[in-house]
PDB file as gemmi writes it, atoms N, CA and C in Angstrom:
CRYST1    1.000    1.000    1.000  90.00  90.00  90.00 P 1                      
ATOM      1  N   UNK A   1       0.822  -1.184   0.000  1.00  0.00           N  
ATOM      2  CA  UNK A   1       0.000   0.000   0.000  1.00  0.00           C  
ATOM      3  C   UNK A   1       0.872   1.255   0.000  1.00  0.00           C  
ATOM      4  N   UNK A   2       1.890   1.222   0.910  1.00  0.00           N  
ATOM      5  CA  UNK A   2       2.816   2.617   0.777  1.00  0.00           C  
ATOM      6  C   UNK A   2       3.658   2.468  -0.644  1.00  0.00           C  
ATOM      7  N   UNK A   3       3.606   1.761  -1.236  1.00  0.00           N  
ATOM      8  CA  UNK A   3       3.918   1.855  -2.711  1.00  0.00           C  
ATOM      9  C   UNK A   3       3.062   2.251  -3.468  1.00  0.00           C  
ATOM     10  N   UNK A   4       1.801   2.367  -3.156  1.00  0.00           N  
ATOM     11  CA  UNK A   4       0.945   3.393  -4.421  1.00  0.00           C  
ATOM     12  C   UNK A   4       0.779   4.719  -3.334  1.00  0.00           C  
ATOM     13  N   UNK A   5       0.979   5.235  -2.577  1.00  0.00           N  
ATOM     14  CA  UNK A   5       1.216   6.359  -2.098  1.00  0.00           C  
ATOM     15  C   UNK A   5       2.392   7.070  -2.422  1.00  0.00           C  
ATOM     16  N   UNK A   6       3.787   6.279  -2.479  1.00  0.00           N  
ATOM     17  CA  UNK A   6       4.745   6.983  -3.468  1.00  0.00           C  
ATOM     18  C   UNK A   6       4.767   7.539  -4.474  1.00  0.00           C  
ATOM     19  N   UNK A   7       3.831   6.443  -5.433  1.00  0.00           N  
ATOM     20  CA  UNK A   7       3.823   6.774  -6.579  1.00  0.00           C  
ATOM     21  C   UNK A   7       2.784   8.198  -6.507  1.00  0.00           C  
ATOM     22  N   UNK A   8       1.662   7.990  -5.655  1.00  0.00           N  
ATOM     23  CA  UNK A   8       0.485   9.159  -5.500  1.00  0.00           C  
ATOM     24  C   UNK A   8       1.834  10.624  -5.711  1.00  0.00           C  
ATOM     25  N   UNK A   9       2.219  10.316  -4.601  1.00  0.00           N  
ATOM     26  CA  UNK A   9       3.299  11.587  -4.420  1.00  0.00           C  
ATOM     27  C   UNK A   9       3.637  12.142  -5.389  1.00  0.00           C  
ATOM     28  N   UNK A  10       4.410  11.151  -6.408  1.00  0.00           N  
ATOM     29  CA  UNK A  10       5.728  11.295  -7.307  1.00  0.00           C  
ATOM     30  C   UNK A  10       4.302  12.390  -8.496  1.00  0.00           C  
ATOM     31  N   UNK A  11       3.431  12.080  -8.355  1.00  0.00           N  
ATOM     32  CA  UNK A  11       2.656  12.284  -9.453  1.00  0.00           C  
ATOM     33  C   UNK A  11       2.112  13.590  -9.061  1.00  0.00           C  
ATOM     34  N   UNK A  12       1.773  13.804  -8.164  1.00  0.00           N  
ATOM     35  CA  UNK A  12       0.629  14.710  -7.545  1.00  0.00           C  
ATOM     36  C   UNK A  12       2.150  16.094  -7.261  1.00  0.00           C  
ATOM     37  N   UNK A  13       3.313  15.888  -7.271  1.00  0.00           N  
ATOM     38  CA  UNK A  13       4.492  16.895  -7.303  1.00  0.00           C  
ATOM     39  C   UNK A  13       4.941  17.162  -8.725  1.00  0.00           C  
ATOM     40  N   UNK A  14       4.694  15.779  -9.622  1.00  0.00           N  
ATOM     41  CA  UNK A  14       4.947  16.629 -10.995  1.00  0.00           C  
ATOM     42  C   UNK A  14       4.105  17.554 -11.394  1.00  0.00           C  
ATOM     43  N   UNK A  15       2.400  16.886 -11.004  1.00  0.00           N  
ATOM     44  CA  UNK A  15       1.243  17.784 -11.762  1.00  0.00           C  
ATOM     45  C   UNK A  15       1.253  19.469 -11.264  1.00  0.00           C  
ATOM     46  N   UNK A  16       2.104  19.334  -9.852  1.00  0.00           N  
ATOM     47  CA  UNK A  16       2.107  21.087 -10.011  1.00  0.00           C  
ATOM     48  C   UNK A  16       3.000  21.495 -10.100  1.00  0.00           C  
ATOM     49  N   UNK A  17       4.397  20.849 -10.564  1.00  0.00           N  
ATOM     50  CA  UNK A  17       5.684  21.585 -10.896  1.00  0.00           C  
ATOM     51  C   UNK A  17       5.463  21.835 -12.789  1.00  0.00           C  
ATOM     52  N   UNK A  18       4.878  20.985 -13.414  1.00  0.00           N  
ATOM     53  CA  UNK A  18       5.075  21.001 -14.618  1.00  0.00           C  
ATOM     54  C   UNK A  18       3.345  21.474 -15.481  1.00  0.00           C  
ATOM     55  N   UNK A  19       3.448  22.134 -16.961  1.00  0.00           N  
ATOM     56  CA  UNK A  19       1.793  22.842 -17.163  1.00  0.00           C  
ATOM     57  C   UNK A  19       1.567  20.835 -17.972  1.00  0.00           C  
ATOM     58  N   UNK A  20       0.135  20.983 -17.891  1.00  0.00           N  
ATOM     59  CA  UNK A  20      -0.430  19.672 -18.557  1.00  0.00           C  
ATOM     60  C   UNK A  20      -0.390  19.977 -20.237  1.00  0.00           C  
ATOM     61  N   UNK A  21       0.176  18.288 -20.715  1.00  0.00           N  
ATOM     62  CA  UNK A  21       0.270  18.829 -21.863  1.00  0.00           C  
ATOM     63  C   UNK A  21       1.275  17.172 -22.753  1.00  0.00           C  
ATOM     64  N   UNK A  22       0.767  16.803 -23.821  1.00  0.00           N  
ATOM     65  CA  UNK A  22       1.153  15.170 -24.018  1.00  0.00           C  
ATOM     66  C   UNK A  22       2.113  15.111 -23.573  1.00  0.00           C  
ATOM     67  N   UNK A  23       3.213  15.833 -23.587  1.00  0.00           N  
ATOM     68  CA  UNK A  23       4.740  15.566 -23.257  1.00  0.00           C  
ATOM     69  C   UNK A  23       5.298  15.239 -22.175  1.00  0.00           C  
ATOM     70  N   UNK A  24       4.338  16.153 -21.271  1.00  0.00           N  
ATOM     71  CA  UNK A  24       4.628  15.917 -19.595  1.00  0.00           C  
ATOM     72  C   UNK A  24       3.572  14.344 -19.095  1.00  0.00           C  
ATOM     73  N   UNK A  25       2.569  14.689 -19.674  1.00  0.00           N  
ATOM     74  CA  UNK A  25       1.576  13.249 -19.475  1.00  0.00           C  
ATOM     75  C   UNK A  25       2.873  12.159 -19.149  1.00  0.00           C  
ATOM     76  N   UNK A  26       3.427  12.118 -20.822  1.00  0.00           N  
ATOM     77  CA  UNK A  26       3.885  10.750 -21.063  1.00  0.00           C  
ATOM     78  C   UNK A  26       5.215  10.683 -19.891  1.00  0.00           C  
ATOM     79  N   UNK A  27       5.775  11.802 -19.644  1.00  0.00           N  
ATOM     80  CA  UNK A  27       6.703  11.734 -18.530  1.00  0.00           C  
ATOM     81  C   UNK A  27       6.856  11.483 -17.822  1.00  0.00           C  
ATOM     82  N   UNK A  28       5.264  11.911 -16.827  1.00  0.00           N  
ATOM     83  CA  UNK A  28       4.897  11.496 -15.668  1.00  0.00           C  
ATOM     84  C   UNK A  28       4.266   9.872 -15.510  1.00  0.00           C  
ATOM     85  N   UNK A  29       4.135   9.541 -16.385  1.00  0.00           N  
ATOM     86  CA  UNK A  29       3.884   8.354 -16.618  1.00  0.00           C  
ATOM     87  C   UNK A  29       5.282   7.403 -16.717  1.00  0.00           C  
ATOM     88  N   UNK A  30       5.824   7.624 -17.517  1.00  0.00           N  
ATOM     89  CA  UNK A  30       7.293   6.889 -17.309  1.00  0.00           C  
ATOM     90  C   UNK A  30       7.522   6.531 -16.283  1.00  0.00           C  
ATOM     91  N   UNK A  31       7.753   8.003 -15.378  1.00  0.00           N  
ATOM     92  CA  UNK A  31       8.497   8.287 -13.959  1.00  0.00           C  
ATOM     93  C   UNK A  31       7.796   7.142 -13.612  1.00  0.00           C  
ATOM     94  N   UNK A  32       6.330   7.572 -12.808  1.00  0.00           N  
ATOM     95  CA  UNK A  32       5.399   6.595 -12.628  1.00  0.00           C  
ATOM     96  C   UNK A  32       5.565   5.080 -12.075  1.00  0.00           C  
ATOM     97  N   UNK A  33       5.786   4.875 -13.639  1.00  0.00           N  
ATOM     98  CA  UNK A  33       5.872   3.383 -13.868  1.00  0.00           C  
ATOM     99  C   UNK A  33       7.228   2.615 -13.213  1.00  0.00           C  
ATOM    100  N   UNK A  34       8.067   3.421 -14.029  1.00  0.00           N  
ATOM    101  CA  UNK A  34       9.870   3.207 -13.171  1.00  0.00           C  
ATOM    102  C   UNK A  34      10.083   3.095 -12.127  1.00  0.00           C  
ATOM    103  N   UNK A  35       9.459   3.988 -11.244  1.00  0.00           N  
ATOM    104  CA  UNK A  35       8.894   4.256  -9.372  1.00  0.00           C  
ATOM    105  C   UNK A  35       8.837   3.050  -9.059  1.00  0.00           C  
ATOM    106  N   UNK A  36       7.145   3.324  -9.603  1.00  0.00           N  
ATOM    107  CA  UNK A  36       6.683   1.157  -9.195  1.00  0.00           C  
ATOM    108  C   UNK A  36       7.534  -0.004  -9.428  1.00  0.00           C  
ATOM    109  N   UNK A  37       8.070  -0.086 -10.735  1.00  0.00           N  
ATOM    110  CA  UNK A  37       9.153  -1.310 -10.596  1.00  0.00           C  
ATOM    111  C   UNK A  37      10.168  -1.000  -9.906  1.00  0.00           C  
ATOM    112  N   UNK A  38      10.992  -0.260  -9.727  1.00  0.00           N  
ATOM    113  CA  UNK A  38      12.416  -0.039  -8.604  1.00  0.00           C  
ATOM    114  C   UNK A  38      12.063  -0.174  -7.140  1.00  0.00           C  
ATOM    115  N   UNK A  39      11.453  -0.142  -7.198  1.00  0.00           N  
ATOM    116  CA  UNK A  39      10.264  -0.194  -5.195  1.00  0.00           C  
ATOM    117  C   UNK A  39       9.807  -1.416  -5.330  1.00  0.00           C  
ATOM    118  N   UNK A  40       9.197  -1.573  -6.170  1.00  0.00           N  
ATOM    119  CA  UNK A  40       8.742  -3.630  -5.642  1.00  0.00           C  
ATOM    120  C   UNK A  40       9.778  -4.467  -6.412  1.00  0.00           C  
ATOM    121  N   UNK A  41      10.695  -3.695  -7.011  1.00  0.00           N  
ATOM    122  CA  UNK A  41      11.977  -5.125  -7.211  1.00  0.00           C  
ATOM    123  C   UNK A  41      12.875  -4.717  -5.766  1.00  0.00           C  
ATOM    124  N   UNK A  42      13.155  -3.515  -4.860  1.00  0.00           N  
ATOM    125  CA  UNK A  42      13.627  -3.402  -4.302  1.00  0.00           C  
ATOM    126  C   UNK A  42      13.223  -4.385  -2.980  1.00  0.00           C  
ATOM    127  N   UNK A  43      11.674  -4.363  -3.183  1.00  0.00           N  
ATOM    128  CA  UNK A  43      10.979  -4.698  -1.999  1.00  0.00           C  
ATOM    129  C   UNK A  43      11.111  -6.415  -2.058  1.00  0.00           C  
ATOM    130  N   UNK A  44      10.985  -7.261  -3.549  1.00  0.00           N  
ATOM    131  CA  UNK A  44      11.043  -8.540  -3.571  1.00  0.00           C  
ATOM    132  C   UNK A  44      12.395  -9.107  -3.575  1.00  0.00           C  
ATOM    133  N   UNK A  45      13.063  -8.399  -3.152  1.00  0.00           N  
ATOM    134  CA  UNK A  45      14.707  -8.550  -3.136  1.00  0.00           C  
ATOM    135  C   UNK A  45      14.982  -8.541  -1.227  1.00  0.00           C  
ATOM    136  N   UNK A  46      14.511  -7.646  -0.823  1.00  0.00           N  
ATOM    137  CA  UNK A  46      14.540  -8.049   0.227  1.00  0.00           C  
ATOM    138  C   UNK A  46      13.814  -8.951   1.431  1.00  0.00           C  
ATOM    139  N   UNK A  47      12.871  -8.850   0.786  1.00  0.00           N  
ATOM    140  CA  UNK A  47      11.648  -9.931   1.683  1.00  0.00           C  
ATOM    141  C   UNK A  47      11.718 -11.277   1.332  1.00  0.00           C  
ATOM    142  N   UNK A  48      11.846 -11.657  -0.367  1.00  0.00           N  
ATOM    143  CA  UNK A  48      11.886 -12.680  -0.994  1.00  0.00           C  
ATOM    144  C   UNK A  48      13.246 -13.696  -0.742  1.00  0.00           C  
ATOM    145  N   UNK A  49      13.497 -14.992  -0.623  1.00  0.00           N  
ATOM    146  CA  UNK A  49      13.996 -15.679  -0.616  1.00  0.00           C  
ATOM    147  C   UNK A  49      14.654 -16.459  -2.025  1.00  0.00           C  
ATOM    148  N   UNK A  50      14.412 -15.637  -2.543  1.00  0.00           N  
ATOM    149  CA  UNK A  50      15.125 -15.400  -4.428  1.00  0.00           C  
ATOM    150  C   UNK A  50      15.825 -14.087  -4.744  1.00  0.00           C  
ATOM    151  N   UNK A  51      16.777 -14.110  -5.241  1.00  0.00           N  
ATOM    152  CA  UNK A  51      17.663 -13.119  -5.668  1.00  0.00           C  
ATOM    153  C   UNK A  51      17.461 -12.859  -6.386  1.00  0.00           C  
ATOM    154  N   UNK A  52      16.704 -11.377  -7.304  1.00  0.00           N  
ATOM    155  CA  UNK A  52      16.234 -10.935  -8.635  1.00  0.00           C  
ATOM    156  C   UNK A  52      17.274 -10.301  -9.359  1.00  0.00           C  
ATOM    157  N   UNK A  53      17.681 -10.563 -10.406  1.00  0.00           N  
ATOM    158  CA  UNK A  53      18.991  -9.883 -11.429  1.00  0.00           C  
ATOM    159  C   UNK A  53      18.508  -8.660 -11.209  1.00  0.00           C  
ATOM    160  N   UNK A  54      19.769  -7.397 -11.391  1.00  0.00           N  
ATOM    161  CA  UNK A  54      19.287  -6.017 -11.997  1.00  0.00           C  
ATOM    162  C   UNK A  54      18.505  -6.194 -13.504  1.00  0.00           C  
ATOM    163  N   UNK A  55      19.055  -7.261 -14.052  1.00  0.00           N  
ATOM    164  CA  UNK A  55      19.181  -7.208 -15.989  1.00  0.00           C  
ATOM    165  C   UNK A  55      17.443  -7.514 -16.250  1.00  0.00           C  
ATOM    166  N   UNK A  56      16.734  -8.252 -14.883  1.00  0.00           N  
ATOM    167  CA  UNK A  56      15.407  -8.521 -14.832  1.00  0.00           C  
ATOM    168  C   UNK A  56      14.837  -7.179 -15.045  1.00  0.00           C  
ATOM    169  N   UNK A  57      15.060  -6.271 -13.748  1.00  0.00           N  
ATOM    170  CA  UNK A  57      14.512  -5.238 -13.716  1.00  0.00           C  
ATOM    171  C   UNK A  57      14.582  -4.065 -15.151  1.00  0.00           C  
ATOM    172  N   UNK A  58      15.817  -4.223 -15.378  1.00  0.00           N  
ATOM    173  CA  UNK A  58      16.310  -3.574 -16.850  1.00  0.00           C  
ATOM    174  C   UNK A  58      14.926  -4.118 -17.637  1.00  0.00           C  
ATOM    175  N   UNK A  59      15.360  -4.995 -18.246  1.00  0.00           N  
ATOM    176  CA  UNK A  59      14.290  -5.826 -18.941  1.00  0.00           C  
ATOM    177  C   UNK A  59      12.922  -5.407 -18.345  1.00  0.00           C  
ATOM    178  N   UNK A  60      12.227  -5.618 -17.594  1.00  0.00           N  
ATOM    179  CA  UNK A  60      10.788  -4.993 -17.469  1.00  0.00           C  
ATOM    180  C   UNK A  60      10.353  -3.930 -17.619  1.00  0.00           C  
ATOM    181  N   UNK A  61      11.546  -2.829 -17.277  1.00  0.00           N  
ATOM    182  CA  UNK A  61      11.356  -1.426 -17.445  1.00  0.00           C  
ATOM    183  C   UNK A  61      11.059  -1.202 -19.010  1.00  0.00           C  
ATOM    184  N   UNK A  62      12.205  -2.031 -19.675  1.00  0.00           N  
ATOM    185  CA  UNK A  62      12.019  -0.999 -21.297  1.00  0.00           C  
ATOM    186  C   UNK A  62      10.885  -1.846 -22.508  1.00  0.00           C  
ATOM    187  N   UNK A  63      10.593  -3.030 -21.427  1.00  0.00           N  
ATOM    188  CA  UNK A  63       9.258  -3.280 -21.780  1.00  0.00           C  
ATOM    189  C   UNK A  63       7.780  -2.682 -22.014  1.00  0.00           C  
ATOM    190  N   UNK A  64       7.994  -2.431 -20.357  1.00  0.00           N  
ATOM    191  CA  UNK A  64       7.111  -1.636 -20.306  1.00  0.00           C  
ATOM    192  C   UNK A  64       6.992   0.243 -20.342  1.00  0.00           C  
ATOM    193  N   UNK A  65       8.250   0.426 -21.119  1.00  0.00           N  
ATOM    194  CA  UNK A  65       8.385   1.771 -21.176  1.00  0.00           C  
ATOM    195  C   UNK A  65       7.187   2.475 -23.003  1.00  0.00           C  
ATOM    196  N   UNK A  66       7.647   1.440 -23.849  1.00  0.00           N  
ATOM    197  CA  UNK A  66       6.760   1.652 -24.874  1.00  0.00           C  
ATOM    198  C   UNK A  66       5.539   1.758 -24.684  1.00  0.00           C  
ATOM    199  N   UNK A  67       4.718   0.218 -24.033  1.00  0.00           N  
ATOM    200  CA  UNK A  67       3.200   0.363 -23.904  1.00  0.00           C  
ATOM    201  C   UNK A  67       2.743   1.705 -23.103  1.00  0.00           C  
ATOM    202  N   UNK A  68       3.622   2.140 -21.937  1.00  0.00           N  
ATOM    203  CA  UNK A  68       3.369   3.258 -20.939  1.00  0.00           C  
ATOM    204  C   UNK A  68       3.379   4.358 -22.182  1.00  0.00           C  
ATOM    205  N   UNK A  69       3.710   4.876 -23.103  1.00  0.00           N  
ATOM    206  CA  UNK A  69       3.859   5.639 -23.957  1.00  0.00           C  
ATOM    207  C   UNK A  69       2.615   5.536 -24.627  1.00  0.00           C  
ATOM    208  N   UNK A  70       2.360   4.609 -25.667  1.00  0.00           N  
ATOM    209  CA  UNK A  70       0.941   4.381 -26.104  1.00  0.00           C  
ATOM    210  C   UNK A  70      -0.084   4.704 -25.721  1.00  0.00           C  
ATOM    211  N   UNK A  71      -0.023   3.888 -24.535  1.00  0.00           N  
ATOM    212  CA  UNK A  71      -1.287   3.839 -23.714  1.00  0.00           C  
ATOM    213  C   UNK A  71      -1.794   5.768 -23.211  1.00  0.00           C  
ATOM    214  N   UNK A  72      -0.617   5.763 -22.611  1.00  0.00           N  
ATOM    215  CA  UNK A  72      -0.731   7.172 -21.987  1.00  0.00           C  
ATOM    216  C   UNK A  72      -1.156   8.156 -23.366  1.00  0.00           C  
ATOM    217  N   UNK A  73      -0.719   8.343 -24.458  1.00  0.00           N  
ATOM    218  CA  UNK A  73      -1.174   8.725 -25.336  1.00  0.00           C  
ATOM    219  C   UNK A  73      -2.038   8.761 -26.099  1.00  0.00           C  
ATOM    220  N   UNK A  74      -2.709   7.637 -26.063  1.00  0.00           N  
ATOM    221  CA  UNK A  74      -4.549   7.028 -26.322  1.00  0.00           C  
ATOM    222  C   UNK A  74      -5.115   8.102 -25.282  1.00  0.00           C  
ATOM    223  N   UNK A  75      -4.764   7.577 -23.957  1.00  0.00           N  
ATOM    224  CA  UNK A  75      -5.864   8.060 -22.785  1.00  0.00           C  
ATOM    225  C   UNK A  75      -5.883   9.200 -22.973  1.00  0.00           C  
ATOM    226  N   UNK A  76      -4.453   9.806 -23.213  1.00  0.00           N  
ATOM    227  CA  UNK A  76      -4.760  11.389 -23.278  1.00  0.00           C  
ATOM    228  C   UNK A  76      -5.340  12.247 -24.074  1.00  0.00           C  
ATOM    229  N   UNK A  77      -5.444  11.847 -25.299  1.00  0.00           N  
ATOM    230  CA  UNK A  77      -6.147  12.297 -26.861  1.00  0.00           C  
ATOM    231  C   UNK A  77      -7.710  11.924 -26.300  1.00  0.00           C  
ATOM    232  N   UNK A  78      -8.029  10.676 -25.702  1.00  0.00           N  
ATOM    233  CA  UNK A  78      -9.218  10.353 -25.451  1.00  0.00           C  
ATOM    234  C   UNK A  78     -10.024  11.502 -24.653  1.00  0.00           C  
ATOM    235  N   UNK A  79      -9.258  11.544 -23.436  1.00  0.00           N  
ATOM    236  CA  UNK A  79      -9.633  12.350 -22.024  1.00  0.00           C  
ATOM    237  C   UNK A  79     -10.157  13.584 -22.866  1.00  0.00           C  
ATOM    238  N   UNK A  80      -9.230  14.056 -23.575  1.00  0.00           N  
ATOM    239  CA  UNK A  80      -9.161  15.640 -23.940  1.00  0.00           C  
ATOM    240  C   UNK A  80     -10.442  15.679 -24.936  1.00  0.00           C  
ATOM    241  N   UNK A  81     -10.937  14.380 -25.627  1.00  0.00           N  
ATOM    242  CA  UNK A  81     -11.750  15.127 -26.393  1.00  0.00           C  
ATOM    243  C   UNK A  81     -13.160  14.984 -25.997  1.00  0.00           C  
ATOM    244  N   UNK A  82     -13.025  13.905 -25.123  1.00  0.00           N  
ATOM    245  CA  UNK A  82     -14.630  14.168 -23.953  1.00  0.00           C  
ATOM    246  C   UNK A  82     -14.813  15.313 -23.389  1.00  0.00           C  
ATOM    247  N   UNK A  83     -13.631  15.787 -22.697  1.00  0.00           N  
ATOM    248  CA  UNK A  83     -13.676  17.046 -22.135  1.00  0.00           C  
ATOM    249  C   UNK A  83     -14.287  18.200 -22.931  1.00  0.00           C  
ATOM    250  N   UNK A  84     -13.494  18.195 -24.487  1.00  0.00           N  
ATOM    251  CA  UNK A  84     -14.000  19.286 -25.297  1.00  0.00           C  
ATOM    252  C   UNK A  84     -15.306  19.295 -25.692  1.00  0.00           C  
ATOM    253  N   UNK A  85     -15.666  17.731 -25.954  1.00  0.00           N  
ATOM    254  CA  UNK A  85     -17.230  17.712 -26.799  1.00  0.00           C  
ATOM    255  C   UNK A  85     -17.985  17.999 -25.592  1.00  0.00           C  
ATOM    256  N   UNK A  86     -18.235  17.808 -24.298  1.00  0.00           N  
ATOM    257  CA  UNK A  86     -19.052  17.881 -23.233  1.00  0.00           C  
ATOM    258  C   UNK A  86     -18.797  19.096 -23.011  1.00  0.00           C  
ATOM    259  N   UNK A  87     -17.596  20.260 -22.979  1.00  0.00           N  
ATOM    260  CA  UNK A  87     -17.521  21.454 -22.457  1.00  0.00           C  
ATOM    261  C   UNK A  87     -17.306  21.375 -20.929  1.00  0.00           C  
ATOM    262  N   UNK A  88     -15.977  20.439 -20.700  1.00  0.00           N  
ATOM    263  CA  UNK A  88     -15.812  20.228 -19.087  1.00  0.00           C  
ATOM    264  C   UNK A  88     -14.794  20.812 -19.056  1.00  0.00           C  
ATOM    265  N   UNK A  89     -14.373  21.776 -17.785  1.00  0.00           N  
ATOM    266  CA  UNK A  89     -13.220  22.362 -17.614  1.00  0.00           C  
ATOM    267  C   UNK A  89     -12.326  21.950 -16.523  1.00  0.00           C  
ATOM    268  N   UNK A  90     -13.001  21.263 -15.633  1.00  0.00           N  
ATOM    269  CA  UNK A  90     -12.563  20.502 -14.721  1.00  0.00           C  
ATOM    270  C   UNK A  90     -13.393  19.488 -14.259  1.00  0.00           C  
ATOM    271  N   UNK A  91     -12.476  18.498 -13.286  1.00  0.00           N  
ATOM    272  CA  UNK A  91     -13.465  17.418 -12.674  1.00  0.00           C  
ATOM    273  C   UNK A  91     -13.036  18.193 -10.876  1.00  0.00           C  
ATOM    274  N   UNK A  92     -14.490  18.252 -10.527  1.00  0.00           N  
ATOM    275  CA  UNK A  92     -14.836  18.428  -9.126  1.00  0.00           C  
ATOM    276  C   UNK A  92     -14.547  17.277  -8.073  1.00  0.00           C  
TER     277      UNK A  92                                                      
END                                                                             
């Protein structure tokens, strides 16, 4: 659980250091994602009774660094154009 509160953090300090906008989306998303795997490979490395390679963690990251790109880039084209056709300026 204090691993999706990190990540809450990591996210909720970019959204007001940086203006919204695809570039930062996909950034904060990276970060994000990278967060989560370096914290629970850190975490299954020490609790676990198996020794996880770095080259694992390597490997999952730049796996999942593309789809995090995509994806985040769908959602965001998506988000934005509900917003526009409905005339929403914020969510309450």
């Amino acid at each position: 659980m204090a691993l999706f509160l990190v990540i809450g953090i990591v996210i909720k300090t970019f959204n007001n250091l940086f203006p919204e906008n695809i570039i930062t989306t996909n950034l904060i998303s990276i970060i994000s994602v990278m967060v989560y795997h370096i914290i629970s490979f850190i975490i299954l490395n020490l609790v676990s009774n198996i020794s996880y390679d770095f080259m694992l963690l390597i490997n999952i990251i730049t796996h999942s660094f593309i789809m995090t790109i995509i994806y985040t880039t769908i959602s965001y084209f998506g988000i934005k154009y509900i917003f526009n056709k409905f005339n929403i300026k914020q969510i309450k």
